[in-house]
VEXVEXKOL-988920 format. One record per residue (C-alpha): x, z, y; residue in three letters; residue number from 1; chain. Coordinates in steps of 0.02 Angstrom, whole numbers, padded with zeros to 5 digits. Example, Ala and Ser with C-alpha at 12.3 -4.5 7.8 and 13.67 -1.06 7.14 Angstrom:
residues 2
{X=00615 | Z=00390 | Y=-00225 | aa=ALA | i=1 | ch=A}
{X=00684 | Z=00357 | Y=-00053 | aa=SER | i=2 | ch=A}
***
This chain:
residues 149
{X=00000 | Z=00000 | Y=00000 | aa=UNK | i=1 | ch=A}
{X=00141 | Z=00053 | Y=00145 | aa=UNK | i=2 | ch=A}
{X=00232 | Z=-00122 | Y=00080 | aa=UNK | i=3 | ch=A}
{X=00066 | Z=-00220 | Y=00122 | aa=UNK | i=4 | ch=A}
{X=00050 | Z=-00155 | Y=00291 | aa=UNK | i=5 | ch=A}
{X=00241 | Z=-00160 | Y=00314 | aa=UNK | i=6 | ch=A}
{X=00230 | Z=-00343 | Y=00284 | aa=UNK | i=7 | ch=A}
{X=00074 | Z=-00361 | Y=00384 | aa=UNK | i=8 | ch=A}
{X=00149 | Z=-00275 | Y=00566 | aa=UNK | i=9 | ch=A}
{X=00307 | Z=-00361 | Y=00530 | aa=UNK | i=10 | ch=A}
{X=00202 | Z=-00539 | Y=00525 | aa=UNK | i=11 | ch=A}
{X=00090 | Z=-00510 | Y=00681 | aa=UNK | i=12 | ch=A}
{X=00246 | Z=-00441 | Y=00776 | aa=UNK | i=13 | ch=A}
{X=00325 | Z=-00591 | Y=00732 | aa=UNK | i=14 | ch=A}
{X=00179 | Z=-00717 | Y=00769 | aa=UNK | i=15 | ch=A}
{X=00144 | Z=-00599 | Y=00943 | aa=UNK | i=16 | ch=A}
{X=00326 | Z=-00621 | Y=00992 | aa=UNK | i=17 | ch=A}
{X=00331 | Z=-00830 | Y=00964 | aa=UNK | i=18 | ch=A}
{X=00174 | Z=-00832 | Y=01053 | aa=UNK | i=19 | ch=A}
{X=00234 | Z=-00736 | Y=01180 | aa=UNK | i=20 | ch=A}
{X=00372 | Z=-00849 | Y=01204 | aa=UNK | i=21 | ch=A}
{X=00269 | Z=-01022 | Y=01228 | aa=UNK | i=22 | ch=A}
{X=00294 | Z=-01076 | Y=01041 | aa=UNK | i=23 | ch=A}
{X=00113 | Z=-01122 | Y=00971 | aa=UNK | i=24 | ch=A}
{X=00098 | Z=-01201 | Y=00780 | aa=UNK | i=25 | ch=A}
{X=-00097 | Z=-01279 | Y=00755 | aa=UNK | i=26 | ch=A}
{X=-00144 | Z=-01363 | Y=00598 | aa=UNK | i=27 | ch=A}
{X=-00123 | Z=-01519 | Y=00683 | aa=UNK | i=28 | ch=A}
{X=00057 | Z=-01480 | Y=00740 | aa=UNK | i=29 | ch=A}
{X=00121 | Z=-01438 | Y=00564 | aa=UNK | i=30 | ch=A}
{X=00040 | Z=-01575 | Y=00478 | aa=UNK | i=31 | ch=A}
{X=00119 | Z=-01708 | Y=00591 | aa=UNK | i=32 | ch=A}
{X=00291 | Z=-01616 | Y=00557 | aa=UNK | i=33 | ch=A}
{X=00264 | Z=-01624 | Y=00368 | aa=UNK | i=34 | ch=A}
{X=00222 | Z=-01832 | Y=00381 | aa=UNK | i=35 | ch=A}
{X=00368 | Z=-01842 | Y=00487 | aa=UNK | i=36 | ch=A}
{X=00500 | Z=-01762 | Y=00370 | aa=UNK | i=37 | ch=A}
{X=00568 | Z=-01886 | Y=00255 | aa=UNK | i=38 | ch=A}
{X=00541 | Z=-01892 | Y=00074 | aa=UNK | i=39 | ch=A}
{X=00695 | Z=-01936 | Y=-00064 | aa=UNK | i=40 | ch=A}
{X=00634 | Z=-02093 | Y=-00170 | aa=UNK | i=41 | ch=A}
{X=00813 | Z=-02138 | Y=-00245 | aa=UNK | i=42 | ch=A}
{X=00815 | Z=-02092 | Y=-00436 | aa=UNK | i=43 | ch=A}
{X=00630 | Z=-02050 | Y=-00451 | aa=UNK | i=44 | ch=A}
{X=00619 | Z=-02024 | Y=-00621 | aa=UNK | i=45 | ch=A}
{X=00425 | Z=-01966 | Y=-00695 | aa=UNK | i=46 | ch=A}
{X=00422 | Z=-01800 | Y=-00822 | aa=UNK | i=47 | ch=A}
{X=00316 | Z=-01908 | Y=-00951 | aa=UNK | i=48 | ch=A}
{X=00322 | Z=-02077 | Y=-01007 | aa=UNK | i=49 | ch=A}
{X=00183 | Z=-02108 | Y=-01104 | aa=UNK | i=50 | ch=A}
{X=00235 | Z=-02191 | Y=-01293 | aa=UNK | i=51 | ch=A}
{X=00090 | Z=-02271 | Y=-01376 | aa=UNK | i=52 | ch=A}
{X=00090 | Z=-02221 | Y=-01585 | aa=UNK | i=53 | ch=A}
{X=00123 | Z=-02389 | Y=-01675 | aa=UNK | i=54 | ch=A}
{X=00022 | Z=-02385 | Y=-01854 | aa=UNK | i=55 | ch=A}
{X=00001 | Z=-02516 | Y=-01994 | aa=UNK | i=56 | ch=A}
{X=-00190 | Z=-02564 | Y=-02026 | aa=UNK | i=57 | ch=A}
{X=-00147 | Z=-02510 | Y=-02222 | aa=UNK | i=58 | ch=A}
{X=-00134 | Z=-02314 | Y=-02164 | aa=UNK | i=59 | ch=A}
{X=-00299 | Z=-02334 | Y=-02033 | aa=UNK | i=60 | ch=A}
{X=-00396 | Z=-02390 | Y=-02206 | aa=UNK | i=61 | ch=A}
{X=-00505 | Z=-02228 | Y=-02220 | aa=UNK | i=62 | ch=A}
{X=-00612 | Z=-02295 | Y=-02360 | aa=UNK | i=63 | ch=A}
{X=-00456 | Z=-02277 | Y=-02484 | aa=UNK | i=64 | ch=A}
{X=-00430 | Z=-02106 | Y=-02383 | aa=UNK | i=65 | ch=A}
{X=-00585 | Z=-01996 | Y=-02430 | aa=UNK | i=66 | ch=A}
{X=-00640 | Z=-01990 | Y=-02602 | aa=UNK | i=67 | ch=A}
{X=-00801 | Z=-02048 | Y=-02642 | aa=UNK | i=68 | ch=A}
{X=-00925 | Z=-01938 | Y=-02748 | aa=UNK | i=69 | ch=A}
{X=-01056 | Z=-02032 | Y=-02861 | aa=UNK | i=70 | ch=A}
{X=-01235 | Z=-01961 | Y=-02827 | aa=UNK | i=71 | ch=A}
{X=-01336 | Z=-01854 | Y=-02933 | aa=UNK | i=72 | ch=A}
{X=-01417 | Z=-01980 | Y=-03069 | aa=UNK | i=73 | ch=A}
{X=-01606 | Z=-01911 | Y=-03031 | aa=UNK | i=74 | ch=A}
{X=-01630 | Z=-01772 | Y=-02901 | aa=UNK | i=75 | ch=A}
{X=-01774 | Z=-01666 | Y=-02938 | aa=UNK | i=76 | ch=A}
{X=-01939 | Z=-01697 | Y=-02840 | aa=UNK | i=77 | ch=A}
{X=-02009 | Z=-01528 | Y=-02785 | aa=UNK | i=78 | ch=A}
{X=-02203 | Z=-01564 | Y=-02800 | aa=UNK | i=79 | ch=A}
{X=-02333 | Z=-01465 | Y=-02687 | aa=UNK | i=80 | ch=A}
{X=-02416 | Z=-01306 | Y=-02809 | aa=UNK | i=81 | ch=A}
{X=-02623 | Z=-01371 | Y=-02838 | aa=UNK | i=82 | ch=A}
{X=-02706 | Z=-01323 | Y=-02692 | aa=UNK | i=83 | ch=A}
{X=-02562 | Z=-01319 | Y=-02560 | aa=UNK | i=84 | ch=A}
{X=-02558 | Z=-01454 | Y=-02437 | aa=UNK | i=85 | ch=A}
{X=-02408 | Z=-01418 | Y=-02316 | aa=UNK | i=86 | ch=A}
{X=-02228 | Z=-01366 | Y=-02312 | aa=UNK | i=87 | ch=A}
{X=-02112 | Z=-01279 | Y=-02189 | aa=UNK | i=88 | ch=A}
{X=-01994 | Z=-01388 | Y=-02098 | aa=UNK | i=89 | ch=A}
{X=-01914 | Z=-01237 | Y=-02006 | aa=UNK | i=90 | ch=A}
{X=-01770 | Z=-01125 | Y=-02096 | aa=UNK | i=91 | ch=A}
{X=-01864 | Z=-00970 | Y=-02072 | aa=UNK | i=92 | ch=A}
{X=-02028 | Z=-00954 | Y=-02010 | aa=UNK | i=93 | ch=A}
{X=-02114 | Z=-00788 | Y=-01931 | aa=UNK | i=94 | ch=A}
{X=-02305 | Z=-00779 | Y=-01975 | aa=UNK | i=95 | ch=A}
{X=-02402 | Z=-00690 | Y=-01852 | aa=UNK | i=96 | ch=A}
{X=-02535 | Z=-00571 | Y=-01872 | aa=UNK | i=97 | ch=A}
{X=-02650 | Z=-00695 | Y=-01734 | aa=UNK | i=98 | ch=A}
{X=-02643 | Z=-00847 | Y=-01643 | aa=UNK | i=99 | ch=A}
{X=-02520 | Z=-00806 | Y=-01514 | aa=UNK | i=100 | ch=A}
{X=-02345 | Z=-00790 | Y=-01495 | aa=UNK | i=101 | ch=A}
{X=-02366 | Z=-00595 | Y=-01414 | aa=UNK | i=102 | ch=A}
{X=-02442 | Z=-00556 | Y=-01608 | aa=UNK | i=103 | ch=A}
{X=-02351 | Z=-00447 | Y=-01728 | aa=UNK | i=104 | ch=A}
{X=-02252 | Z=-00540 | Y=-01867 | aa=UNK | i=105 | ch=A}
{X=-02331 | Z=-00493 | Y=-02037 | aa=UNK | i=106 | ch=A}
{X=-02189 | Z=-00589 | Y=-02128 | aa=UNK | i=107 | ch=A}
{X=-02063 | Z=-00725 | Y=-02140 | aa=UNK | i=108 | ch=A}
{X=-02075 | Z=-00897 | Y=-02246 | aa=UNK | i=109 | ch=A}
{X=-01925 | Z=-01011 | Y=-02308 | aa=UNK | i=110 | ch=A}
{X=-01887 | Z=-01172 | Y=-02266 | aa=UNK | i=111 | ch=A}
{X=-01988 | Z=-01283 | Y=-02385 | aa=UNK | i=112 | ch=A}
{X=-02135 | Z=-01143 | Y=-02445 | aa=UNK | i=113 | ch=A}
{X=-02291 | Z=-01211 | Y=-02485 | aa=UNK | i=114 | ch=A}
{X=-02441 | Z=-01159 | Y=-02378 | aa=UNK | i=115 | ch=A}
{X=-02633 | Z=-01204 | Y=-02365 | aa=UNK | i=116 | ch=A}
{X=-02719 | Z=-01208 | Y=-02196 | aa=UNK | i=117 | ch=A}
{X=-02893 | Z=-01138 | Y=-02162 | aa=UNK | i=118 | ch=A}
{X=-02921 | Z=-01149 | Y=-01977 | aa=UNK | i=119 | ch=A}
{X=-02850 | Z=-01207 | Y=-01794 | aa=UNK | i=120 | ch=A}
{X=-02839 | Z=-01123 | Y=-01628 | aa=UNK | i=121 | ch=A}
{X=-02760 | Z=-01202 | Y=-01495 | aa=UNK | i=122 | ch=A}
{X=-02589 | Z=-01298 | Y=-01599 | aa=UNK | i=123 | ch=A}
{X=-02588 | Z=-01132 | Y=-01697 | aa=UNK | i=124 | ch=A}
{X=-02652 | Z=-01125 | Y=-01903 | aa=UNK | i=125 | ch=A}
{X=-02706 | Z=-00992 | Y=-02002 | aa=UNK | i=126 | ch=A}
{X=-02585 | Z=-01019 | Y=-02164 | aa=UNK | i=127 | ch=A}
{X=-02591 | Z=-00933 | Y=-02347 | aa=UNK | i=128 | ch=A}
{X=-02438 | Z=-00942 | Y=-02445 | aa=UNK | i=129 | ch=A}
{X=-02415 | Z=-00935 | Y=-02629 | aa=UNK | i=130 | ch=A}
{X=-02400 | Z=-00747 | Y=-02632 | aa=UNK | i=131 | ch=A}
{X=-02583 | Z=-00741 | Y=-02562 | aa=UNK | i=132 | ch=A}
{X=-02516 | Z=-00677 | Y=-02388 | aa=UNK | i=133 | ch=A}
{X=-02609 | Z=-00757 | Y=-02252 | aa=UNK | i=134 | ch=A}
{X=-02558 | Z=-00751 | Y=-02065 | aa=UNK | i=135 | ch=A}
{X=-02533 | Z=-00887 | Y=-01920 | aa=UNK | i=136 | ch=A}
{X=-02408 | Z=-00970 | Y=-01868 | aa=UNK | i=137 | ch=A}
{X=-02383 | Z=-01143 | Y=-01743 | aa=UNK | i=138 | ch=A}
{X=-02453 | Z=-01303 | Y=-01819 | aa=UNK | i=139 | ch=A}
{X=-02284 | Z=-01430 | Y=-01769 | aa=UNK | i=140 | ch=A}
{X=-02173 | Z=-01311 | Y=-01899 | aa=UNK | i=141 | ch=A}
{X=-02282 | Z=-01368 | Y=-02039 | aa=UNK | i=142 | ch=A}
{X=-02262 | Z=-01541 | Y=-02121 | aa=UNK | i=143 | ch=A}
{X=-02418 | Z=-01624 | Y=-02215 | aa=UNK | i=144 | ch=A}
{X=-02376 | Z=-01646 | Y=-02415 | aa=UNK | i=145 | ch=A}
{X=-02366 | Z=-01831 | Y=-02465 | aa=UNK | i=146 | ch=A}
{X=-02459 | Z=-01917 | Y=-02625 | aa=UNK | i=147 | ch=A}
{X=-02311 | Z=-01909 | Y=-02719 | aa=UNK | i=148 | ch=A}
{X=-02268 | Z=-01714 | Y=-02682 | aa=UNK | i=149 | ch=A}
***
């Protein structure tokens, strides 16, 4: 703290006693003396030279690169229980005890569960799962069952 304000009096004394004197520096004054002083450009030499990486087309070939994995012969088809007519497109979905997002949560569904709807308020559907548990939850997180579901 005393070096601060040491360094602060000695810099106004200093600026107080050029003024003083007739000797005034403006923004103006010091710019035109930095334009004026004369810059080196002899033996310029830049601190990066850029080197562009030379590589044959045979290394670039990526499909020889990454190994390629046959598919699964048949993957199973995960067909809708009798009665259910939608699925959860969500990874977790909170069922609510009404049709509002204030509601408490009753419970959680997967990602994929199987649910029947029985009514419609307002974008939101009263579900029942496959446990029995019924609750409501907002109609775009459901997905309709196809035919071949």
């Amino acid at each position: 703290m005393l070096t601060s304000v040491a360094l602060f009096s000695t810099v106004a004394l200093a600026s107080l006693g050029l003024t003083a004197i007739g000797l005034k520096y403006s923004t103006d004054m010091i710019g035109q003396l930095a334009a004026a002083t004369p810059v080196k450009t002899t033996n310029l030499r830049p601190g990066y030279v850029a080197r562009p990486i030379t590589a044959r087309a045979d290394d670039l070939n990526v499909a020889r690169s990454v190994p390629v994995v046959a598919a699964a012969a048949s993957t199973p088809i995960k067909l809708a229980p009798p009665g259910f007519t939608h699925s959860v497109t969500v990874e977790a979905l909170k069922v609510r005890a009404g049709p509002k997002p204030i509601e408490p949560q009753v419970f959680t569904l997967k990602g994929g569960s199987w649910v029947n709807i029985s009514d419609e308020v307002e974008g939101w559907v009263r579900i029942t799962d496959q446990a029995g548990q019924s609750g409501w939850v907002y109609g775009s997180l459901l997905r309709r069952a196809t035919p071949g579901e």
